[in-house]
ChimeraX commands (.cxc) that place a marker at each C-alpha (Angstrom):
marker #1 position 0.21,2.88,-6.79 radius 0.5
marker #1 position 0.84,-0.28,-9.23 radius 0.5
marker #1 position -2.51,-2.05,-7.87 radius 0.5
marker #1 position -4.63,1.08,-7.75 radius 0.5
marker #1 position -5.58,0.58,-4.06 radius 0.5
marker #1 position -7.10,3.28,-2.06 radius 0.5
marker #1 position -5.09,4.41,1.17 radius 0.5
marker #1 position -7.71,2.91,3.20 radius 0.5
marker #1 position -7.54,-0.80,1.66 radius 0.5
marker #1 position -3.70,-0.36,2.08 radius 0.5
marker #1 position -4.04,0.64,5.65 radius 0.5
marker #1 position -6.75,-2.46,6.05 radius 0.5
marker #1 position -4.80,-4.96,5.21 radius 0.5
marker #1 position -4.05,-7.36,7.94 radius 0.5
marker #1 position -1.49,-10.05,8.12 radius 0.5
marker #1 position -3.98,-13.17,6.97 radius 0.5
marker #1 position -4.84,-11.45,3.88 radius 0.5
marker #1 position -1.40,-11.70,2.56 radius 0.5
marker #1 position -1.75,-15.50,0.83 radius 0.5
marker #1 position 2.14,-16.10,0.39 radius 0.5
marker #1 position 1.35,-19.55,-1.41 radius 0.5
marker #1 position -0.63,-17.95,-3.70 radius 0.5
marker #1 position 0.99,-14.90,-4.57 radius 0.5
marker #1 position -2.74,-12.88,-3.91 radius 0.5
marker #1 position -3.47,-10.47,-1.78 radius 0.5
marker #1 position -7.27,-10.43,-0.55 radius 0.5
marker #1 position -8.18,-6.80,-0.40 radius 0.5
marker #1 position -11.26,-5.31,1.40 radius 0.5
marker #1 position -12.63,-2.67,-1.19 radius 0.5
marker #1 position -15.00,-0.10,-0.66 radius 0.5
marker #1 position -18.22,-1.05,-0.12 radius 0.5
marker #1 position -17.41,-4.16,1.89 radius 0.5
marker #1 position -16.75,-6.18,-1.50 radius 0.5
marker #1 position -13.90,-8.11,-1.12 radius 0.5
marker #1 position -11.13,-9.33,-4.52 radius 0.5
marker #1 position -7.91,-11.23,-4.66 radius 0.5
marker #1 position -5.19,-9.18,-6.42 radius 0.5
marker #1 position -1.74,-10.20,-7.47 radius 0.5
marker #1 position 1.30,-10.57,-5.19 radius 0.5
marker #1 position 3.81,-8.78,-7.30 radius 0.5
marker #1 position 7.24,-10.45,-6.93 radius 0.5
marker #1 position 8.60,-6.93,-5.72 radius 0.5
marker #1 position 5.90,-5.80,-3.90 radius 0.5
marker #1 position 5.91,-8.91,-1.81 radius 0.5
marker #1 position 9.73,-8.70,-1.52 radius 0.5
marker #1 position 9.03,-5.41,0.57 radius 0.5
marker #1 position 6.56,-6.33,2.78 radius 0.5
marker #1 position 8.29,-9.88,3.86 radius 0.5
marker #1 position 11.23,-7.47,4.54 radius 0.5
marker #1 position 9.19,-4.87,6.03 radius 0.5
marker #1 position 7.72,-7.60,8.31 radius 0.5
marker #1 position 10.97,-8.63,9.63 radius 0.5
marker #1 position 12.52,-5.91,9.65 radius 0.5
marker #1 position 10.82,-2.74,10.00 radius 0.5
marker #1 position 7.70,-3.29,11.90 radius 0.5
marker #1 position 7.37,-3.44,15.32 radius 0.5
marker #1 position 6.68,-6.53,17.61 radius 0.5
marker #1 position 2.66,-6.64,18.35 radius 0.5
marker #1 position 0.03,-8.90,18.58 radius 0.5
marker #1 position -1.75,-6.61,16.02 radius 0.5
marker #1 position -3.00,-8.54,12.81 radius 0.5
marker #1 position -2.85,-5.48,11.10 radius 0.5
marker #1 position 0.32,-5.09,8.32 radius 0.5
marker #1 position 1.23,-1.44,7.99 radius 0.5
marker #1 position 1.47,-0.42,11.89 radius 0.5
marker #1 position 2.74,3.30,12.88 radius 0.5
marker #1 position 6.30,3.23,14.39 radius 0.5
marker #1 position 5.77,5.87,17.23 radius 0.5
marker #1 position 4.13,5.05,20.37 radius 0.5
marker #1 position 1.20,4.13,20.63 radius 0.5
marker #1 position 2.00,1.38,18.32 radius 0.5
marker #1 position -1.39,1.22,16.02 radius 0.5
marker #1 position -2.58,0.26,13.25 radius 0.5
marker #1 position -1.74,2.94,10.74 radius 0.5
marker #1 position -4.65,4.80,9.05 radius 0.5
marker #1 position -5.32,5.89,5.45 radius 0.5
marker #1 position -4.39,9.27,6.65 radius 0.5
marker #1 position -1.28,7.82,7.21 radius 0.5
marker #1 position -0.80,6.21,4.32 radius 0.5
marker #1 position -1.87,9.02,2.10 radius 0.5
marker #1 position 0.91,11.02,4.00 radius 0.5
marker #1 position 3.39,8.32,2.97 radius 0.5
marker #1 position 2.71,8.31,-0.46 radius 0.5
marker #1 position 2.91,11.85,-1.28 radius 0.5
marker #1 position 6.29,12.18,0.46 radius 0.5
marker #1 position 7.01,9.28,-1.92 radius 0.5
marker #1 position 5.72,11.09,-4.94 radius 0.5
marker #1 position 7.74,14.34,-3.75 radius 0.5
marker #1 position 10.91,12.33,-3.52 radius 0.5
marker #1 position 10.49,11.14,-7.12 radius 0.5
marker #1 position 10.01,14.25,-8.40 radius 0.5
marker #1 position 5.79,13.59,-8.70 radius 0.5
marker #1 position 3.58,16.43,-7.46 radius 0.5
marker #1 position -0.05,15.66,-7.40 radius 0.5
marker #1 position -2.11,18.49,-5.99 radius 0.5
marker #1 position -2.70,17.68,-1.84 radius 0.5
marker #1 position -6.15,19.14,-2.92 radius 0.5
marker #1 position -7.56,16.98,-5.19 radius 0.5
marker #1 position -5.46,13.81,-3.95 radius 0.5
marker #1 position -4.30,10.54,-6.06 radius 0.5
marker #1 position -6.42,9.34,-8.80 radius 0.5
marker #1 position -6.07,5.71,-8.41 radius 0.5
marker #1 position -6.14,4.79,-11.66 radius 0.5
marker #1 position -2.87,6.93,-13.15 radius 0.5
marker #1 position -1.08,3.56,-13.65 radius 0.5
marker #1 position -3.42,1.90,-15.62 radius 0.5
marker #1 position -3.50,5.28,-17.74 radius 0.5
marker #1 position 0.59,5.56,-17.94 radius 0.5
marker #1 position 2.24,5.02,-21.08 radius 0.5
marker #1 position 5.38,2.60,-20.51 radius 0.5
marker #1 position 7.91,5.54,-21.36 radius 0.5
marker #1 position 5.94,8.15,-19.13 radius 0.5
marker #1 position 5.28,6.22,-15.81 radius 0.5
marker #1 position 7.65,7.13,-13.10 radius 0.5
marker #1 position 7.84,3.52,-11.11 radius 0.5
marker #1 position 9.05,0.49,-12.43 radius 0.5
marker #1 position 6.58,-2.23,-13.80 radius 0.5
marker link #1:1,2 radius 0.2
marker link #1:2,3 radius 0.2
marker link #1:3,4 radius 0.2
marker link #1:4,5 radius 0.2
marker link #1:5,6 radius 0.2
marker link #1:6,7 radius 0.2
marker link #1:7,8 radius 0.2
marker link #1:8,9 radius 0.2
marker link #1:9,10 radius 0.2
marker link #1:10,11 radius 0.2
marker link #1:11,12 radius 0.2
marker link #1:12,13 radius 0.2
marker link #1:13,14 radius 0.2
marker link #1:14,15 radius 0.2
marker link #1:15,16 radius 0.2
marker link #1:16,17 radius 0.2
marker link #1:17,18 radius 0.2
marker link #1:18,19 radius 0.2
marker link #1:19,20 radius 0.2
marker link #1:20,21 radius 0.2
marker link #1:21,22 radius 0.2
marker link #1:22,23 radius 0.2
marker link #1:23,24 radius 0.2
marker link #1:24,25 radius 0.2
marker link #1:25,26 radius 0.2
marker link #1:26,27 radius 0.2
marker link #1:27,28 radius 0.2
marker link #1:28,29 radius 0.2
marker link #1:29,30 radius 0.2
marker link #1:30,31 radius 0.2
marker link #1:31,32 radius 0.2
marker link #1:32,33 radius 0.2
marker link #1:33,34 radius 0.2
marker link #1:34,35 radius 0.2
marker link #1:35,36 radius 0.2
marker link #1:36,37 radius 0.2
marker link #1:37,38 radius 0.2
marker link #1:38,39 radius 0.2
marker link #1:39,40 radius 0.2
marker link #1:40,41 radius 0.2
marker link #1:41,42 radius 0.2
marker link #1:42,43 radius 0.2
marker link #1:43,44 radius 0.2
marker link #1:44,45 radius 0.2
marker link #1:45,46 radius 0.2
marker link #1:46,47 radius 0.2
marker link #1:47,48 radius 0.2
marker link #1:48,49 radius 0.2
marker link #1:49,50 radius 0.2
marker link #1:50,51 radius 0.2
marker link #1:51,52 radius 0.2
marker link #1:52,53 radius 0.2
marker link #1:53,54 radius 0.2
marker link #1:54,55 radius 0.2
marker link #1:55,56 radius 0.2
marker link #1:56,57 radius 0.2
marker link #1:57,58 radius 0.2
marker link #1:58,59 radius 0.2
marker link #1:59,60 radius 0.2
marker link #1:60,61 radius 0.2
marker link #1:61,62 radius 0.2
marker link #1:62,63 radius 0.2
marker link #1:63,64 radius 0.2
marker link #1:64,65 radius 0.2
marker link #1:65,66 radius 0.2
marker link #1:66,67 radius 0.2
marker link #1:67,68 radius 0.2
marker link #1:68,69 radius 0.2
marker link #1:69,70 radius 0.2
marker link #1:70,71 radius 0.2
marker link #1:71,72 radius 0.2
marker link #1:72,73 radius 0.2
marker link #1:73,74 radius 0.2
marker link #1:74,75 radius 0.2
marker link #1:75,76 radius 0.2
marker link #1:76,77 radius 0.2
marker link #1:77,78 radius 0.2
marker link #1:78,79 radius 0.2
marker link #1:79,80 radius 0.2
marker link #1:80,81 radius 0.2
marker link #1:81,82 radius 0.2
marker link #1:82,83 radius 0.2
marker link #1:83,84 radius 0.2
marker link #1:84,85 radius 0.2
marker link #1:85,86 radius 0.2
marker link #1:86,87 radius 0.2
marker link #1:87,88 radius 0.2
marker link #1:88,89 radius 0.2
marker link #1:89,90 radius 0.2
marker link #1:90,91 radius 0.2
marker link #1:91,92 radius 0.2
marker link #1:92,93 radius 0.2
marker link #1:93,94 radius 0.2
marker link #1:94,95 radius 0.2
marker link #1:95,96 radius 0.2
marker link #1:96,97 radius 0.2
marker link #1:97,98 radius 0.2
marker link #1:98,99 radius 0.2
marker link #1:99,100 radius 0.2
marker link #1:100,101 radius 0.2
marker link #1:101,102 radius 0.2
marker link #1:102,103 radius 0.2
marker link #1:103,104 radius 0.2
marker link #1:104,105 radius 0.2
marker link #1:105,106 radius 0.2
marker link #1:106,107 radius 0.2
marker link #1:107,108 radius 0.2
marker link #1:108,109 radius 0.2
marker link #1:109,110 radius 0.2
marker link #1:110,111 radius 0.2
marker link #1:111,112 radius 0.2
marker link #1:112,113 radius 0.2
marker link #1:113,114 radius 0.2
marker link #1:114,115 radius 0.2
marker link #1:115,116 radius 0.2
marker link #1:116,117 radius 0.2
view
C-alpha cells in the first residue's frame, strides 16, 4: 500500500526485477510502461525473508508464488485477497465493492495513516 502498486504489478513482479544493489524495484505498470521505484529498507527486509523462508522451492521467476498445490504464480486476485484480510486485521475496512484506491497513502495525514512510514 506504501508504493501505490496495483495488485496486478505486485503479483508481476518476478525475481530479476528486485535490484538488491540498488535498492529499486523495476515495476511493470499498466499499460506496458515500465518505472524503477524505491526498495524500502522494510519492505525489502520482508521479501529477502519471505524468499528464504516462506516461499516454496521452484524454478518460477515469479516472487509472490501461491503456497497450495499447484505451486503458481499468484494472481492479482490473489493479492487483492491478501490485502483486504490485511486491512481487516488492522482494523481497515474498505468496501470489497469499490476496492483499494491506490493512492490513500499519498493522501494520509502522518497522524491518520494506519501503517508505519
Amino acid at each position: 500500500m506504501r508504493l501505490g502498486l496495483r495488485a496486478a504489478e505486485v503479483a508481476a513482479l518476478s525475481l530479476h526485477d528486485i535490484d538488491w544493489r540498488s535498492g529499486e524495484i523495476v515495476m511493470r505498470a499498466k499499460g506496458g510502461r515500465a518505472g524503477r521505484l524505491p526498495l524500502l529498507a522494510d519492505i525489502g527486509e520482508a521479501i529477502a525473508s519471505y524468499l528464504r523462508q516462506g516461499r516454496p522451492r521452484t524454478t518460477l521467476r515469479e516472487v509472490f508464488l501461491r503456497t497450495l498445490a499447484p505451486i503458481a504464480a499468484l494472481g492479482r486476485g490473489g493479492v487483492s485477497d491478501i490485502v483486504l484480510r490485511a486491512c481487516v486485521r488492522a482494523g481497515i475496512a474498505p468496501s470489497e465493492r469499490t476496492g483499494f484506491d491506490r493512492r490513500w497513502p499519498a493522501r494520509w495525514s502522518p497522524s491518520a495513516c494506519p501503517c508505519p512510514r
